[in-house]
BAFI-3210 file (N, C-alpha, C; in Angstrom, 3 decimals, decimal comma, padded with zeros to 6 digits):
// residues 286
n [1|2|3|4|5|6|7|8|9|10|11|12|13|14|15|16|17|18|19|20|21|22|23|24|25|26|27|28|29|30|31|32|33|34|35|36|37|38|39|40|41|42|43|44|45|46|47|48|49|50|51|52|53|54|55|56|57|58|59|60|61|62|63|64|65|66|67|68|69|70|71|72|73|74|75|76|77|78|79|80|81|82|83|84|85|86|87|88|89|90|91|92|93|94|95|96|97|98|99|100|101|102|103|104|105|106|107|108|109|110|111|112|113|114|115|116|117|118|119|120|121|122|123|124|125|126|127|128|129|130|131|132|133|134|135|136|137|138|139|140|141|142|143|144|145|146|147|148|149|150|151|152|153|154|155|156|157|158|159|160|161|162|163|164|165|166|167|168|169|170|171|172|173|174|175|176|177|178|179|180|181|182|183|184|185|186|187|188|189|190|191|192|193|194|195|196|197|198|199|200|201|202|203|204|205|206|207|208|209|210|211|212|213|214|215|216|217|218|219|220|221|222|223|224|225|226|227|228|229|230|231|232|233|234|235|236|237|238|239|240|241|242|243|244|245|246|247|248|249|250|251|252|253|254|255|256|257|258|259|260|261|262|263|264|265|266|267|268|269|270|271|272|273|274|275|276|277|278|279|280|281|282|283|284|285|286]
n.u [064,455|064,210|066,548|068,500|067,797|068,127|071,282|072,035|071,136|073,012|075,245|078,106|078,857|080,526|082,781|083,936|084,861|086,825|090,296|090,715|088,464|088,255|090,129|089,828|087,750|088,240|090,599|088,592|087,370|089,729|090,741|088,356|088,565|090,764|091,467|089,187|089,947|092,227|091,358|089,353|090,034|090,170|091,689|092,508|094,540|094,387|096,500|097,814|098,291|099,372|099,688|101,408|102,023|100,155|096,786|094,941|094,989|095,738|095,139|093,553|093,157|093,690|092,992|093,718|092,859|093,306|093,207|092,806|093,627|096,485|097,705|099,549|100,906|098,801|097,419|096,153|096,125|095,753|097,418|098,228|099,981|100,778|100,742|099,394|096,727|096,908|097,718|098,969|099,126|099,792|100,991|101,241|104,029|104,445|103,828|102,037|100,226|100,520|101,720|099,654|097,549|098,165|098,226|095,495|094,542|095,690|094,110|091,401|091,170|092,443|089,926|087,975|089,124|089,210|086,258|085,117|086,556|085,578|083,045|083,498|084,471|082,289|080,093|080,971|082,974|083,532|083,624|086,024|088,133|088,718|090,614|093,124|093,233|092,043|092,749|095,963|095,759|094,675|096,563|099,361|097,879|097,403|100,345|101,415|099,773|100,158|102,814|102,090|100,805|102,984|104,660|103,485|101,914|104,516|105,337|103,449|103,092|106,189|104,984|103,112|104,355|106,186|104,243|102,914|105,332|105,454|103,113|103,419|103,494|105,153|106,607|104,528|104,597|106,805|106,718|105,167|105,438|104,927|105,073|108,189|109,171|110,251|108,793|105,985|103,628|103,155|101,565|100,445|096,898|095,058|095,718|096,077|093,999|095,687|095,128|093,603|094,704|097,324|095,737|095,180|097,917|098,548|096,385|097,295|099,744|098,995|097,146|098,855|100,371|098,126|097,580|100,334|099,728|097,952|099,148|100,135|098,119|096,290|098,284|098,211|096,136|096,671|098,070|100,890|101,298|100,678|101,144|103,616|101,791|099,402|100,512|100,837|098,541|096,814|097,668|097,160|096,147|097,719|100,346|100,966|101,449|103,729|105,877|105,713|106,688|109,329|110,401|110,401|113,130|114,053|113,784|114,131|116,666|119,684|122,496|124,971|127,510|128,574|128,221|126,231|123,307|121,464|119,012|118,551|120,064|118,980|116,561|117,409|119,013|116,627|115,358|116,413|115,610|112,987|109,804|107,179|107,631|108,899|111,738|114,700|117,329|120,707|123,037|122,593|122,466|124,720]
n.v [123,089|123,148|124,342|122,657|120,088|121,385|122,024|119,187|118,665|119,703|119,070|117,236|114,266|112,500|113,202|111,987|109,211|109,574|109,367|111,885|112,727|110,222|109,932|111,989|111,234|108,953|110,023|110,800|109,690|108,261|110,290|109,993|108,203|107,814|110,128|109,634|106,925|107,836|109,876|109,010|107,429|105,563|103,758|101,067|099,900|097,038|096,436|094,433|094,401|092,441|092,479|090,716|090,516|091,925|091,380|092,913|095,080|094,970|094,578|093,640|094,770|097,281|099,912|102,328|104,645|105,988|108,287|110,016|113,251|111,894|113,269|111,847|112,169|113,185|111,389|109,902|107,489|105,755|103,351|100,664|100,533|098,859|098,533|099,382|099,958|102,398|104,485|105,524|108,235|108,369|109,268|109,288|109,150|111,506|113,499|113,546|115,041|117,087|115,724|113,862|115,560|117,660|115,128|114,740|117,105|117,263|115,270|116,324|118,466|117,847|116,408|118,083|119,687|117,898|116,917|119,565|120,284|118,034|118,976|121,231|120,304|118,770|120,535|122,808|122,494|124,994|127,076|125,996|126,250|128,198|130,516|129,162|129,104|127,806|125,060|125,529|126,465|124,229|122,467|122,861|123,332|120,362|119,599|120,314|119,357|116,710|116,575|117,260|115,256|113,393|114,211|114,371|112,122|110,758|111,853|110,979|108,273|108,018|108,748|107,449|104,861|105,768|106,168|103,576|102,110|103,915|102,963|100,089|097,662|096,537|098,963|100,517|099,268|099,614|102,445|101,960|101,791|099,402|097,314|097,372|095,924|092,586|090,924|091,509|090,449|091,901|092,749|091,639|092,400|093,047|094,405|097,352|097,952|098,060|097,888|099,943|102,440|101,451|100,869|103,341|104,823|103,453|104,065|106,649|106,935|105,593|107,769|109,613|108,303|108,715|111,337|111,893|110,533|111,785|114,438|114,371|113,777|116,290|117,568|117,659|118,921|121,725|124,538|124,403|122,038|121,857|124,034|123,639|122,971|125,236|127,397|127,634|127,330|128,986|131,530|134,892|135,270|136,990|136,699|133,807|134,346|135,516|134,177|131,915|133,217|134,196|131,908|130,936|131,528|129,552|127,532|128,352|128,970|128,966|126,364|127,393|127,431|124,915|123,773|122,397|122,916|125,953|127,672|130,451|129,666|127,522|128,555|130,434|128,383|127,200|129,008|128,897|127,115|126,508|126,297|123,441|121,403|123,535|124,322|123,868|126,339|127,100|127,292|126,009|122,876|122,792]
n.w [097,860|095,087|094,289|095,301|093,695|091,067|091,144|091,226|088,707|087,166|088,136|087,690|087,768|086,471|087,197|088,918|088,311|087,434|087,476|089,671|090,422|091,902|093,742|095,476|096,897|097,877|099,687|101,363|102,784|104,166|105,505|107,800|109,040|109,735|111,917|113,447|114,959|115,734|117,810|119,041|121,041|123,713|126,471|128,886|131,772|133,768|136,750|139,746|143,209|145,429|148,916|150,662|153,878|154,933|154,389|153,890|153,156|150,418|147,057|143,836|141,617|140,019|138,577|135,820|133,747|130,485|127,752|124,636|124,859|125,067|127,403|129,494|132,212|133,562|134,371|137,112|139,302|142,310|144,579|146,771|149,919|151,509|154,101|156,668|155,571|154,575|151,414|148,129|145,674|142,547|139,396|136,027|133,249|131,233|127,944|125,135|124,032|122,138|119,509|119,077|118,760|116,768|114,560|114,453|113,654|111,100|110,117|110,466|108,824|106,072|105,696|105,698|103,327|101,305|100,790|100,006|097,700|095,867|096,123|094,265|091,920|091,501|090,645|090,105|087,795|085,852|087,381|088,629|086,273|085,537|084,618|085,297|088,107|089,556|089,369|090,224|092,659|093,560|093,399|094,512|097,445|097,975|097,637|099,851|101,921|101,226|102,212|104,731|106,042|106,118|107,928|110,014|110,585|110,865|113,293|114,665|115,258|116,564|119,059|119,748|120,085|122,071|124,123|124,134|125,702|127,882|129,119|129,771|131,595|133,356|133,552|134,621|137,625|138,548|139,240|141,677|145,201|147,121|145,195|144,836|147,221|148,078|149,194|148,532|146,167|142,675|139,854|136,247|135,611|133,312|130,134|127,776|124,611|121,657|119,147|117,423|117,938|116,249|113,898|113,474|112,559|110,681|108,585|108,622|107,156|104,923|103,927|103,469|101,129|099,627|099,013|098,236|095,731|094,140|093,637|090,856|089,288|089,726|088,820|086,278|085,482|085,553|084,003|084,078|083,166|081,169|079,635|077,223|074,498|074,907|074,763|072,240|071,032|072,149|071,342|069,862|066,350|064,665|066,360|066,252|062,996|062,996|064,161|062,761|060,580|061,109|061,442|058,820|057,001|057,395|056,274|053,812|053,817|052,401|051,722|050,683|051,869|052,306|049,893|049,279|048,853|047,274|047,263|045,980|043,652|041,748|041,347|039,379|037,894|036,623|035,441|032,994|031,562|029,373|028,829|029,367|025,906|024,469|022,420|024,517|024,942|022,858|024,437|026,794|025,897|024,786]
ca.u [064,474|064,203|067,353|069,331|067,335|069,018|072,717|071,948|071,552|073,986|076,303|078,681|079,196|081,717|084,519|084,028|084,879|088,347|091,642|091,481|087,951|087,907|091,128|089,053|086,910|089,480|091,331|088,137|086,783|090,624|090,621|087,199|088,966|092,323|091,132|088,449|090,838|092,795|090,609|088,221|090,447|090,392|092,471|092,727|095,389|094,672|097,152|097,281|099,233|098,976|100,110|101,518|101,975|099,117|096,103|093,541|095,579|095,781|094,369|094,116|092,282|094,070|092,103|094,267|092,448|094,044|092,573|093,186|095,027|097,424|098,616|100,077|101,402|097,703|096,502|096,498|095,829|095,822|098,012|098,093|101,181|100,868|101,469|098,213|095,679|097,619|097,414|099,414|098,744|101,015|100,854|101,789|105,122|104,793|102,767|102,180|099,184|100,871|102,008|098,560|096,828|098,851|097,964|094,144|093,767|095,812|092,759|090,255|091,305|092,372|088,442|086,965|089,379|088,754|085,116|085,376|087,326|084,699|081,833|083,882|084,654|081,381|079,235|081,650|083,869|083,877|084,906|087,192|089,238|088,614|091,991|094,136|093,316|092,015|094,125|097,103|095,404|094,680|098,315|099,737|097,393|097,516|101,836|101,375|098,713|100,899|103,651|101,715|100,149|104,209|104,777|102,257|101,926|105,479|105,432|102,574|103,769|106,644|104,735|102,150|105,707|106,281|102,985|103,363|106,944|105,043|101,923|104,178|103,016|106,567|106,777|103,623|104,989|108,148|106,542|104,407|106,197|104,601|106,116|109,595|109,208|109,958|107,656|104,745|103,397|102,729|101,503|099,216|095,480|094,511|097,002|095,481|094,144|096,677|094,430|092,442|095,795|097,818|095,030|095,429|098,891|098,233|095,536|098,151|100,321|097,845|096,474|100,154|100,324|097,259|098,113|101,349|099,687|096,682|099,837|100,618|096,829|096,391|099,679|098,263|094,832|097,459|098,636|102,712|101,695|099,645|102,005|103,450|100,759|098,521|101,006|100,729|097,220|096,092|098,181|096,522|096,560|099,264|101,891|101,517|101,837|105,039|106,606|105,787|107,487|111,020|110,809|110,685|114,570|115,790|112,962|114,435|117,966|121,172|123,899|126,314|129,179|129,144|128,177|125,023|122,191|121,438|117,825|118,542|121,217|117,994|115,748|117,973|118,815|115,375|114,633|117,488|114,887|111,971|108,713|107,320|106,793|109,650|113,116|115,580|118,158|121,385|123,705|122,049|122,249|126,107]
ca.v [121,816|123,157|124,931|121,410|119,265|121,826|121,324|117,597|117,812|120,233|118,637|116,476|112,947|112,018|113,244|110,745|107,757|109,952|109,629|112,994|112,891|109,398|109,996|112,598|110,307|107,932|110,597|112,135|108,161|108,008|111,066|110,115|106,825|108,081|110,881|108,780|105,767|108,489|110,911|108,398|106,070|105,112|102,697|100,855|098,954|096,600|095,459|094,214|093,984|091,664|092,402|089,031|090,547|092,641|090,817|093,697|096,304|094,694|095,349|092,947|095,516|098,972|100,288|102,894|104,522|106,735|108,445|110,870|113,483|111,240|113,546|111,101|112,961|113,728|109,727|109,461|106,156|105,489|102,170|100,263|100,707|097,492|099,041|099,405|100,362|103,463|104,286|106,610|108,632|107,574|109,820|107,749|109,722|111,876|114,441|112,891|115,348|117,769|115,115|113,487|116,797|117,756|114,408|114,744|118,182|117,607|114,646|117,141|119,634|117,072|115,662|119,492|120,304|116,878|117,303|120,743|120,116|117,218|119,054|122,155|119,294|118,257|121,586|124,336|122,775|125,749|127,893|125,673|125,633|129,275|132,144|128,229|129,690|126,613|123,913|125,965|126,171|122,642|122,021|123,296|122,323|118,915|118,935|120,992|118,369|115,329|116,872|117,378|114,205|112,531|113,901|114,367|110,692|109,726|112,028|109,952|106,572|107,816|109,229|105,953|104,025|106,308|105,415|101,806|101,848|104,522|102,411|098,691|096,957|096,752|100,534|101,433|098,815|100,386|103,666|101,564|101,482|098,197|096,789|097,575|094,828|091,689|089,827|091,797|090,403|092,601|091,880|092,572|092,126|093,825|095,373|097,990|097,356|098,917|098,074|101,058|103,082|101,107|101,618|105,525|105,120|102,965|105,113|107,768|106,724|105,309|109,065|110,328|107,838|108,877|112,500|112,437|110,187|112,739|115,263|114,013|114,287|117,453|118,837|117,213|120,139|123,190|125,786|124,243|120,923|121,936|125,345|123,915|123,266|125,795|128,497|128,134|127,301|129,791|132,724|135,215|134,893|137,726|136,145|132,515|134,125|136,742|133,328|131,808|133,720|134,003|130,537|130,853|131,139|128,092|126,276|129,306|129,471|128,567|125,717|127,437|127,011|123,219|123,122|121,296|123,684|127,330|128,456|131,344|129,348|126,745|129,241|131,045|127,519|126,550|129,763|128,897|126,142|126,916|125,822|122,563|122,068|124,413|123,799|124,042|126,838|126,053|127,247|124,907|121,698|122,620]
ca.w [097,162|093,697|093,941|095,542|092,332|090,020|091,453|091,042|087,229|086,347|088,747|086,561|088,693|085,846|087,535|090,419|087,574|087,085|088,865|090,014|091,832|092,827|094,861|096,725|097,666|098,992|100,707|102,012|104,157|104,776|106,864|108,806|109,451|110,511|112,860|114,271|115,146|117,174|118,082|119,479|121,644|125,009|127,002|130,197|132,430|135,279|137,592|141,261|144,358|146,978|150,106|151,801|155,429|154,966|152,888|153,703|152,625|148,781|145,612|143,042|140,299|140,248|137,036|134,711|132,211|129,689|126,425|123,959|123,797|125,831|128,405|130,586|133,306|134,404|134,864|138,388|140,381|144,024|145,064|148,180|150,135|152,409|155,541|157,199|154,593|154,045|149,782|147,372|144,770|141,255|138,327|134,717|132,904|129,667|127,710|124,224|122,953|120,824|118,037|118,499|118,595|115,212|113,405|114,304|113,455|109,644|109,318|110,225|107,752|105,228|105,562|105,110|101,933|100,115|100,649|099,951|096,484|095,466|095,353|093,102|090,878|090,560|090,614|090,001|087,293|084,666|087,887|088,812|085,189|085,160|084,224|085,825|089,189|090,343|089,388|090,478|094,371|094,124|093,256|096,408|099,035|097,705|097,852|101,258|102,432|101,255|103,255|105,930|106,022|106,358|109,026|111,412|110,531|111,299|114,256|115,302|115,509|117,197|120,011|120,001|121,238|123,582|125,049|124,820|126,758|129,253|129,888|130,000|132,597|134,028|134,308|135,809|138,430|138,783|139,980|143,128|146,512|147,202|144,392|145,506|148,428|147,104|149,580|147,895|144,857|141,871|138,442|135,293|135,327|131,651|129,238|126,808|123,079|120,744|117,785|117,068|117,470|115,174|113,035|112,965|112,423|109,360|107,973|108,203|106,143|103,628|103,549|102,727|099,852|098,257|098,474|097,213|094,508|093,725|093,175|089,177|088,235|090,282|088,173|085,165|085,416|085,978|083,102|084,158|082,514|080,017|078,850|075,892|073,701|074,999|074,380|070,408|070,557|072,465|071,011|068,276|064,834|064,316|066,912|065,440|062,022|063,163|064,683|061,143|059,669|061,846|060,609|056,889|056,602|057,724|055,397|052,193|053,492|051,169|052,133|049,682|052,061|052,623|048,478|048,953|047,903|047,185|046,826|044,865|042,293|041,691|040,729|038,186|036,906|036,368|034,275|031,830|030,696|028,488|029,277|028,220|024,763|023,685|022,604|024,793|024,089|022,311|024,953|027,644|025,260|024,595]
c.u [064,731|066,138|068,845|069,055|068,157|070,830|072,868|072,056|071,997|074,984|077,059|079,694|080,216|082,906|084,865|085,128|086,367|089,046|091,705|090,115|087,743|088,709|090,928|088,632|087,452|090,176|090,139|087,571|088,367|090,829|090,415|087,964|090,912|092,240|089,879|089,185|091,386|092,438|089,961|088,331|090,790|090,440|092,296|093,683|095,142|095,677|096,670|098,611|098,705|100,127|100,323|101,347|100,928|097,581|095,180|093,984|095,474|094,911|094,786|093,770|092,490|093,869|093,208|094,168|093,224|093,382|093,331|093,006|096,576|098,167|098,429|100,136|100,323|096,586|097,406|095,819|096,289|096,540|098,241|099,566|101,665|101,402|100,039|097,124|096,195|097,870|098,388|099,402|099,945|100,187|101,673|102,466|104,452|103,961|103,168|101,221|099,652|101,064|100,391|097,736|097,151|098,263|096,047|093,899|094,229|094,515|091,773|090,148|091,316|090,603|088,134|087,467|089,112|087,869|085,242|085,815|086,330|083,886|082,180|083,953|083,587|080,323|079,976|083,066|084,013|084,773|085,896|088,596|089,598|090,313|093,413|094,307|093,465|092,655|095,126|096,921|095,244|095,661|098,775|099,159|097,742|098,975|101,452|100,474|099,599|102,182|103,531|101,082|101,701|104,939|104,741|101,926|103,385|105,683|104,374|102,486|105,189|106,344|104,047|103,262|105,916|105,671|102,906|104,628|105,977|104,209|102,287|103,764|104,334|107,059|106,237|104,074|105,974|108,088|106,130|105,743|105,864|105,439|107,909|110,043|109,181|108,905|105,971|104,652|102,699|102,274|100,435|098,054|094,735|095,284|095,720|095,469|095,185|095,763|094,131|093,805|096,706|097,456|095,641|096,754|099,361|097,466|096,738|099,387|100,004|097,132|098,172|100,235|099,435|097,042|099,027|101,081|099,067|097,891|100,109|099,118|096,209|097,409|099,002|097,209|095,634|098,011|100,190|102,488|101,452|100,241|102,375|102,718|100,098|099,195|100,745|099,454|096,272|096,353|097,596|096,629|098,097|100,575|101,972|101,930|103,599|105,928|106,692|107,025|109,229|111,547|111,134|112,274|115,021|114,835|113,585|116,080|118,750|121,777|125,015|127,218|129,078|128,641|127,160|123,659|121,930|119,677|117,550|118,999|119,811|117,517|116,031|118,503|118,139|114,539|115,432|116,160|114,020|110,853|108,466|106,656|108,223|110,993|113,982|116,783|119,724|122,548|123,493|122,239|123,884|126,359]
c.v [122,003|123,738|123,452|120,805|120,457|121,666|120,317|117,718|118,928|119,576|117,528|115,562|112,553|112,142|112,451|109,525|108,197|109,645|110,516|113,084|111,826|109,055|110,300|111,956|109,490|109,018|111,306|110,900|108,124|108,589|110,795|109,081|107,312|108,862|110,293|107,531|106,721|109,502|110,390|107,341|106,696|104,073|102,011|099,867|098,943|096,333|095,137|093,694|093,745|091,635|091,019|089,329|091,330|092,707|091,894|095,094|095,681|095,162|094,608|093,428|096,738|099,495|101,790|103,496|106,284|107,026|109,684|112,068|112,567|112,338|112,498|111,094|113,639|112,885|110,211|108,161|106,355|103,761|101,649|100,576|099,602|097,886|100,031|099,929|101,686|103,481|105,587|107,069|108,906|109,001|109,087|109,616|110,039|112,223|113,973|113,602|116,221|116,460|113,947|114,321|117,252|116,487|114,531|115,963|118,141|116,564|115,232|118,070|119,020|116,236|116,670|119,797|119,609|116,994|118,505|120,546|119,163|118,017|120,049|121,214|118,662|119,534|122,536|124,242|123,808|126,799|127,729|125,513|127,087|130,065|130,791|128,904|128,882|125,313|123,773|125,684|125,117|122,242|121,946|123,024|121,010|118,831|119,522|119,853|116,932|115,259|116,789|116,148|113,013|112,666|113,801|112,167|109,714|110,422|111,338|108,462|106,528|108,016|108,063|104,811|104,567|105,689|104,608|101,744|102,504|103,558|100,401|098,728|096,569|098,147|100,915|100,924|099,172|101,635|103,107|101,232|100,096|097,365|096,283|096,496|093,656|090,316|090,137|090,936|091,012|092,067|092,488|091,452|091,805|094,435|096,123|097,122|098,482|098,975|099,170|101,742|102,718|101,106|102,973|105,595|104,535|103,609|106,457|107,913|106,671|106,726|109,565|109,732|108,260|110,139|112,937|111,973|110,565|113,593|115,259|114,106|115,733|118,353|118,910|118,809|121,602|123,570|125,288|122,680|121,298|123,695|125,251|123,850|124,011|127,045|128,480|128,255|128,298|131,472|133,281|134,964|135,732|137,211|135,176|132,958|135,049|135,477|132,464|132,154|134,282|132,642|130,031|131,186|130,315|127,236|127,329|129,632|128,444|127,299|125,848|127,294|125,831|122,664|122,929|121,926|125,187|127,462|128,936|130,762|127,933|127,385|130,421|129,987|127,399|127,750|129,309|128,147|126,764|125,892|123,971|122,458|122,670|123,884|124,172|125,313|126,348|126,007|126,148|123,380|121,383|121,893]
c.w [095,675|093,028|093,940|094,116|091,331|089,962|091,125|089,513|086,415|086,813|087,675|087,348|088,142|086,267|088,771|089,973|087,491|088,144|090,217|091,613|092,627|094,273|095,986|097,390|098,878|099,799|101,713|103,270|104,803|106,165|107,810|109,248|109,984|111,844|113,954|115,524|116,628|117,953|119,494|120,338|123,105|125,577|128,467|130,445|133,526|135,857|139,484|142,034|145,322|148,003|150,752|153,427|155,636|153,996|153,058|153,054|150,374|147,938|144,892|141,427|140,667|138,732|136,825|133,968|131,954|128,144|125,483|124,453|124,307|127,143|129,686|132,141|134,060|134,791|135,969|138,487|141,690|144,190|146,218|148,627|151,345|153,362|155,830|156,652|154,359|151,900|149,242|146,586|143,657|140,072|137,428|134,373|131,844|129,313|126,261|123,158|122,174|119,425|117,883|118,526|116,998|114,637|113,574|113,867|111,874|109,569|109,406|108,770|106,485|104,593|104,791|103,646|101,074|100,146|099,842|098,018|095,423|095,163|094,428|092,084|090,269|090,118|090,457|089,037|086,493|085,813|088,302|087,599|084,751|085,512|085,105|087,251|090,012|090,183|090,191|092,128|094,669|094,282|094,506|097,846|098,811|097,800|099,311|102,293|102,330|102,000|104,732|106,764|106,798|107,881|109,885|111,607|111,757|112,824|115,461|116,268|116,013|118,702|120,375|120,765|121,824|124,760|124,988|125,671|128,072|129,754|130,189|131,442|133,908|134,642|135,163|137,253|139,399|139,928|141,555|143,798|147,107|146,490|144,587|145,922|148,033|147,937|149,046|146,657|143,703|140,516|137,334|134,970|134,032|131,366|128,545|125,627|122,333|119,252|116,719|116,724|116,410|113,755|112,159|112,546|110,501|108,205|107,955|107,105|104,665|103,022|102,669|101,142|098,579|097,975|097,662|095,970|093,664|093,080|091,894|088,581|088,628|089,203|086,762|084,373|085,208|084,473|082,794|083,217|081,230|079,030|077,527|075,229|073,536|074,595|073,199|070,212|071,020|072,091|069,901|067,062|064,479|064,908|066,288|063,914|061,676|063,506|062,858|060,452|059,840|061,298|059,543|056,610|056,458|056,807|054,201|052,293|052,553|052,337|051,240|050,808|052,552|050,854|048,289|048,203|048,181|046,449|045,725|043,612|041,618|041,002|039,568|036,899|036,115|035,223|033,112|030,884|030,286|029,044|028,415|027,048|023,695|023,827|023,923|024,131|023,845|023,109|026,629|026,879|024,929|026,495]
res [x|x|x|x|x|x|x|x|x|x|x|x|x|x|x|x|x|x|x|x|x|x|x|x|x|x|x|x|x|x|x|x|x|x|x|x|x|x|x|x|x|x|x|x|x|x|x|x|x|x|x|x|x|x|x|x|x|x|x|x|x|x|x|x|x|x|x|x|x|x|x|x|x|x|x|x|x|x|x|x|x|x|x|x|x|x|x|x|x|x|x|x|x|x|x|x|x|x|x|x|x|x|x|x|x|x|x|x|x|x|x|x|x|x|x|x|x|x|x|x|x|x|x|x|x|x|x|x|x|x|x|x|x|x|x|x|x|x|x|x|x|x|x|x|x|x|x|x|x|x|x|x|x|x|x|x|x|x|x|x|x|x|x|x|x|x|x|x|x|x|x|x|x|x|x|x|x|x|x|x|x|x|x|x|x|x|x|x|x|x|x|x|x|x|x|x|x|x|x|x|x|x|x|x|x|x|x|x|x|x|x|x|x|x|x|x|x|x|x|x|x|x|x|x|x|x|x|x|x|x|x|x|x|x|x|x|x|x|x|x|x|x|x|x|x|x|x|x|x|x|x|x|x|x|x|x|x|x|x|x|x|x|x|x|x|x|x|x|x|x|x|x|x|x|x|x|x|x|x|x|x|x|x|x|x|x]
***
């Protein structure tokens, strides 16, 4: 306890109020809320077929369910086949969990490093500003992260249409042998919610935005923004005064060849004169 209460009031909350850590913040609920959304979803589709020449054979609630990671191709259902209580076993089309496996695992990681980065920022800034070590590492995860964020995202929301076309209520239909028969009647019970997913797909984006927008105050902390100035100011006394002094020409050189002024021809003028007080001599007055 004593050691937590000391973290607490060295810790330096101020950088919350900044650009740099309140972004964290926002990118670090974005995460929990992006990877949750798709992490955490599961679906169902009713439909039903009624057998006309065969009402005991029917089914008017053939349940569906489907969750994350989406492999498709491993929903089974059982369907009537209207021909004497006889049933068949349907598998739904398409393997969809790699690109939602990839976007949940950059919001995992994305959660742990913005956390992760927050509390250096608030308890470990001197080592974080230390020899521009840390700036520089923030730099790069943060473009590598806003990269990664685009297109696990957009590979996302193309795979999420996939799975709406696969799980259409017209398709799954398509596959039943019942169906086929046009004296059967087929149809949809319950569609899925899309909500939650459209969600995650939204939150994914919204995460990309506020990475790539962390990237300009992220650059702002680094040695590459902050080079010129720091180069003169941080250089010894002897280099700023050796640079000095490379300089003292062009403030002591001549423009004798365009006429206009000569240094040296000034200061041989200026003795001709006599101090003040004293005459003038007589070849200066001619």
């Amino acid at each position: 306890m004593e050691s937590a209460n000391q973290l607490v009031s060295v810790g330096t909350f101020q950088v919350l109020k900044l650009p740099l850590g309140f972004i964290r913040v926002l990118e670090w609920l974005f995460a929990i809320f992006a990877f949750a959304t798709c992490g955490g979803y599961s679906g169902q589709l009713r439909v039903s077929v009624d057998c006309q020449l065969d009402k005991a054979s029917s089914n008017l609630s053939i349940g569906i369910d489907f969750a994350y990671p989406f492999r498709l191709h491993q929903v089974s259902f059982e369907a009537p086949l209207c021909d004497g209580r006889r049933r068949e076993s349907l598998f739904l089309i398409g393997d969809y969990s790699s690109s939602a496996e990839f976007f949940v695992t950059i919001a995992v990681f994305a959660f742990l490093y913005s956390l992760m980065a927050t509390m250096v920022y608030i308890f470990f800034q001197n080592k974080y500003r230390e020899n521009n070590r840390g700036p520089l590492i923030d730099f790069i995860v943060t473009v590598v992260f806003a990269f990664m964020w685009l297109v696990s995202s957009s590979a996302w929301a193309q795979a999420l249409s996939d799975v709406k076309v696969t799980t259409d209520p017209d398709e799954v239909l398509e596959l039943m042998s019942a169906c086929k028969v046009m004296t059967n009647k087929c149809g949809l019970v319950q569609g899925p919610r899309w909500s939650g997913l459209n969600t995650s797909v939204v939150f994914g984006f919204l995460n990309f935005v506020l990475w790539a927008g962390n990237i300009w105050f992220v650059f702002k902390e680094t040695g590459w923004h902050k080079g010129g100035p720091a180069r003169y100011a941080g250089a010894p006394p002897e280099k700023q005064a050796a640079t000095f002094s490379q300089q003292q020409p062009y403030n002591q050189g001549s423009f004798d060849q365009s006429g206009g002024y000569s240094g040296q021809g000034d200061r041989e003028q200026a003795s001709e004169y006599s101090p003040v007080g004293e005459p003038t001599s007589y070849s200066n007055q001619m």
